[in-house]
N, C-alpha and C positions, 0 to 999 in steps of 0.2 A: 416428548423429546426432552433427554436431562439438558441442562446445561452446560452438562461437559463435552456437549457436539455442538456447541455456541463459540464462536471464532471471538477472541479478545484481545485488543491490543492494549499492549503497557506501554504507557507513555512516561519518564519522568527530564524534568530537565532542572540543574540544580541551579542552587539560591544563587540570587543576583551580586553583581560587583558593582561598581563604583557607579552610578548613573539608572542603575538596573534595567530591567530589557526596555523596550523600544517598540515601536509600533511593528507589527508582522515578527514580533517574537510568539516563541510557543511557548503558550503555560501549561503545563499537565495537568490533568486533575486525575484522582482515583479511578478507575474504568466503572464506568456507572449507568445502569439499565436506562435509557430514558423512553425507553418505548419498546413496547414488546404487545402486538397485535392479539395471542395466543389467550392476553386476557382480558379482552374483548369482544372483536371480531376479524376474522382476516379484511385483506384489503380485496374488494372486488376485483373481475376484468376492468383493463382502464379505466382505472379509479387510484384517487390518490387518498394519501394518511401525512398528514404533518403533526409536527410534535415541536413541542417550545425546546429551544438551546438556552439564549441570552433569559439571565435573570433567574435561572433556579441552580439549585442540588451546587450550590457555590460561584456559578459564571456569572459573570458580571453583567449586566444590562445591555452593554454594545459592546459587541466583539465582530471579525472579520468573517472569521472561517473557524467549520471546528473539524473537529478526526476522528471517525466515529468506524467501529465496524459495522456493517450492515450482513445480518446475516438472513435469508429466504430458508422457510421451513414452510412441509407439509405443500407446495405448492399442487396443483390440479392439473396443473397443464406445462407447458414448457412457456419461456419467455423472459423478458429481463425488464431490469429496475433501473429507474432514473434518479437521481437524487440531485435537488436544484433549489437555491432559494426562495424562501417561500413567496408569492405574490410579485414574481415573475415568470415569464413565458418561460416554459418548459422547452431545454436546449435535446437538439437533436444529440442526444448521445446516452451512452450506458454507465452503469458500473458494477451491475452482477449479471450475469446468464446465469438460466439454470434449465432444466428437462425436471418434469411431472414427477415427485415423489424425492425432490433432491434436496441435502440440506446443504447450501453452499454461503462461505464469508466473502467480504471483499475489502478491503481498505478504501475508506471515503474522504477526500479531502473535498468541502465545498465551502461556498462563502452561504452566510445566513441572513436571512430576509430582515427587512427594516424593520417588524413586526416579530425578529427572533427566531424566528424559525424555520426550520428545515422540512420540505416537503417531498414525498417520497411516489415512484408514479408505478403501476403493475404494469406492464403490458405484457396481457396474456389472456389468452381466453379462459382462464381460469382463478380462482383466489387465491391468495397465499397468505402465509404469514408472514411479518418480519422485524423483525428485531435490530434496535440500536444501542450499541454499547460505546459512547460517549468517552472519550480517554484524553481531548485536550480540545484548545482554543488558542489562535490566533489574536493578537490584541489590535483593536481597531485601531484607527490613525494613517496616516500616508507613509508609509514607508520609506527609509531614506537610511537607512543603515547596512552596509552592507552584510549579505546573509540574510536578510529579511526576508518575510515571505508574503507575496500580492498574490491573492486569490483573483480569480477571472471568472465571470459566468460561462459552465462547461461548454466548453465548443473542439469541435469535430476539425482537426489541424491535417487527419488523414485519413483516407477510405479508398485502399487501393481495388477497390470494388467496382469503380467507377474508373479505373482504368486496367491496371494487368495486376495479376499476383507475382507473388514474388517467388521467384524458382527457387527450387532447392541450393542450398549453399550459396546463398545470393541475399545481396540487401538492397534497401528501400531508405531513404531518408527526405525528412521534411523541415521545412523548416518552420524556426521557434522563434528567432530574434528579428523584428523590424516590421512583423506583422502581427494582426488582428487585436492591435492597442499595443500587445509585447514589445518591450525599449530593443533595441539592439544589440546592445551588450545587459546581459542576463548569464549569472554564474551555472544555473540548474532551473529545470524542467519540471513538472510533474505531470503527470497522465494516464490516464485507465487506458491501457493495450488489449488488447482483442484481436484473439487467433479466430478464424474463421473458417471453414470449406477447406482445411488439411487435409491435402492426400493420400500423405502418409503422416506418421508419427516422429516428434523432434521435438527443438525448441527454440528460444528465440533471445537473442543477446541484445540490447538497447546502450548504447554507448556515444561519448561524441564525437562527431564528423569529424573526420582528419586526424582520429588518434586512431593508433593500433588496436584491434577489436581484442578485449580483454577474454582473459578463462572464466567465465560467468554467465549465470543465465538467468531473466525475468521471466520466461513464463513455457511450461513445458505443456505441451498438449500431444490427442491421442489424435487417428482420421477422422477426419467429420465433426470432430469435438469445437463448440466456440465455447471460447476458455477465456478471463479477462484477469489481469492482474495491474496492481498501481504501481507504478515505477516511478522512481526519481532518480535523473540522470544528470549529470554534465550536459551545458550544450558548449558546442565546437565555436573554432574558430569564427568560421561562416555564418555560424549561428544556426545551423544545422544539427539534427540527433537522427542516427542512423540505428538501423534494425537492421538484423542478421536474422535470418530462418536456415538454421544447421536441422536440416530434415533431408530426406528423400524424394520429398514430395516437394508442390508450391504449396503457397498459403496464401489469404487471405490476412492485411493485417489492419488495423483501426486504433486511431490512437484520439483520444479525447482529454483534453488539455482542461486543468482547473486551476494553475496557479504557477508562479515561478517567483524562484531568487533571486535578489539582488547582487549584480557583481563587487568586487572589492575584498579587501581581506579582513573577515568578521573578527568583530572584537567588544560586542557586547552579549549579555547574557540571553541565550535560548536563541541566536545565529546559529545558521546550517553553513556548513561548510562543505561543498560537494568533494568527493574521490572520483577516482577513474575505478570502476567496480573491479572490485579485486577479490577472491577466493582466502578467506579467513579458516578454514574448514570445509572438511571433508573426510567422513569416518571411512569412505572408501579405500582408503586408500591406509585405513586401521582398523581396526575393527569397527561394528555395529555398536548401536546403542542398547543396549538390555531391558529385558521388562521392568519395566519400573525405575527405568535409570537416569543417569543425566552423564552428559559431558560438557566440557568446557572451554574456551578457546581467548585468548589474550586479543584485546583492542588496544588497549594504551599504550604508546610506547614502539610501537610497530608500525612497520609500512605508513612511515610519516605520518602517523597521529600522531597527536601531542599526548604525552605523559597524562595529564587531565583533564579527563572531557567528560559530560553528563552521560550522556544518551548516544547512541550509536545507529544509523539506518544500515538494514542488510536483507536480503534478500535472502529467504528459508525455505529449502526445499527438501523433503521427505521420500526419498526413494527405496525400494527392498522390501517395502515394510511388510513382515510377517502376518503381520493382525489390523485390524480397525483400531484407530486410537486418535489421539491429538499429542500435539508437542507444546508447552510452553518455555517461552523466553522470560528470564527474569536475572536480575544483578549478582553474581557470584559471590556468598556470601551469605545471602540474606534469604528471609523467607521465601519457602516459593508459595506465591501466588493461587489463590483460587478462580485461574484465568486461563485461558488457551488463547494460542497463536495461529495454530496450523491443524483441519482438520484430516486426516485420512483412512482409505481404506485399504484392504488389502493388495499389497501388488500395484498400487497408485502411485506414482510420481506427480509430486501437487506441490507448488511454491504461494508463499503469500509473500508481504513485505511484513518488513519488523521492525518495530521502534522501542528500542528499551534502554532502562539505565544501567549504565556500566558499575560496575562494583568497584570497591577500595582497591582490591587487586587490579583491576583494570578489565576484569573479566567477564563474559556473561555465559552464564549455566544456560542449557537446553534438558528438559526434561521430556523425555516419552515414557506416557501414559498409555499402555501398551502392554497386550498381552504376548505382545513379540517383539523383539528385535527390529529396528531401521537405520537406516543408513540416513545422517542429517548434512546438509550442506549447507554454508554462510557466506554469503558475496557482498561485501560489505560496500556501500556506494556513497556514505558520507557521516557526520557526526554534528553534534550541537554542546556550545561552546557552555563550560562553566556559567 
């Protein structure tokens, strides 16, 4: 397996102002291998593989939480991956699925063990391999800035499995603010989503309770498929986050919570600043992307972003595609990257999340790597501050 079907996130978020970041800011660092099983051994059935964060390849010694893709290759069997800090009880909850023979990414945010590191769990009757590609860190400390961001040890906030699925054209919401340690007022969410026992084929909108359910989607899946994607969202008034399943069918949905931001209006370096998900692109609606090509789409400046901002969160999703290929995201302007974002296959509709830095123009380039034409869409859900 080349590395060019290895899901890669770019992280960057730019140089600090006056005080510089703050505890639960994001630091980038280069996207960088720190574990890759393939040379070695795989990971057995239920067995785990930990790998050091804190203290090497530039991270600092004590850090909170890092961001890492985690991608499953060559597996034996079907089954999913836990990822939790190290030399703690392993929490009921996922962040990749995958079926026997599948190479699938996912976006990982967790907190890291007192000992540094991050431990990873198979459950599957079979081995697999997997891979983490490391692209930033959270600065340890208590948080107290607004935009900041508090890692939580992964817990299961939803499982509507254990009561009813959610009908077609119908939503589900749970709540995030005032439970399980989470303060009350909380700006934004994060959590690994999880489609499950779909009927039929759709997709699924995550947005906050008591706002107008925006043109946007986190996580698209086919019948029968469980499919997981990382979302960060707004939470509501209530302090509720609502899901939408725009399908024909009902669904199965499962949401597993790793961290949340601080409310207030951010104003130190590497604060998240959550949006109501909003549609930045869409080639549908213009043409396709060509082989070998890139397009591009304006952040800065627009739809109440501020003129300069680092890095940008959106949601990428790859529909039409002609051929197998991957997409990456990278800063309008600048090199592109020997990294992917987005893997896919032919006739596949697949979203990941994206975190990248915005260019001088305020723009960010999409390249498909592709022997065919696809249609790219960007649902932009929040940015990080100079």
């Amino acid at each position: 397996m080349g590395d060019e079907y290895i899901d890669d996130l770019v992280i960057k978020v730019g140089g600090a102002t006056a005080g510089g970041p703050a505890p639960g800011a994001l630091i980038p660092i280069a996207p960088t291998r720190f574990l890759d099983t393939r040379n070695t051994s795989p990971v057995a059935p239920d067995s785990t593989v930990s790998f050091q964060v804190a203290g090497v390849n530039g991270v600092p010694a004590n850090v909170s939480a890092v961001v890492f893709n985690l991608t499953v290759a060559e597996a034996k069997s079907f089954g999913f991956v836990t990822a939790y800090a190290s030399g703690t009880a392993r929490p009921n909850a996922s962040n990749v699925n995958f079926n026997a023979g599948q190479i699938v990414p996912n976006l990982v945010t967790v907190p890291v063990g007192t000992d540094g590191k991050v431990t990873l769990y198979n459950r599957s009757s079979g081995a697999t391999q997997l891979v983490a590609d490391v692209s930033g860190y959270y600065l340890a400390g208590t948080p107290s800035t607004p935009g900041a961001f508090q890692p939580v040890a992964p817990s299961r906030f939803l499982d509507t499995r254990t009561a009813a699925s959610v009908g077609a054209d119908s939503t589900v919401s749970f709540q995030v603010g005032g439970i399980n340690g989470i303060p009350a007022d909380v700006s934004a969410v994060v959590f690994n989503l999880t489609v499950a026992d779909a009927q039929s084929f759709g997709f699924i909108t995550a947005y906050a309770s008591g706002t107008a359910r925006p043109n946007a989607s986190n996580l698209n899946f086919n019948t029968g498929q469980i499919v997981p994607n990382l979302v960060t969202v707004p939470v509501g008034a209530d302090g509720m986050v609502t899901l939408y399943n725009r399908s024909a069918g009902a669904t199965q949905l499962l949401a597993d919570v790793s961290g949340y931001y601080l409310s207030g209006t951010p104003n130190t370096p590497g604060s998240f600043q959550a949006i109501a998900p909003s549609r930045f692109l869409d080639t549908r609606t213009a043409t396709p992307v060509g082989t070998d090509s890139t397009v591009s789409f304006q952040v800065s400046g627009v739809n109440g972003i501020p003129a300069t901002v680092s890095a940008v969160v959106f949601n990428l999703t790859v529909a039409g595609a002609e051929s197998f290929g991957f997409a990456t995201a990278y800063p309008s302007g600048t090199a592109r990257p020997n990294a992917s974002n987005l893997n896919f296959s032919t006739g596949q509709i697949v979203p990941n999340l994206v975190v990248v830095p915005v260019g001088a123009d305020g723009k960010v380039t999409l390249y498909n790597r592709s022997s065919g034409a696809s249609q790219f869409i960007a649902d932009v859900a929040g940015y990080y501050l100079n």
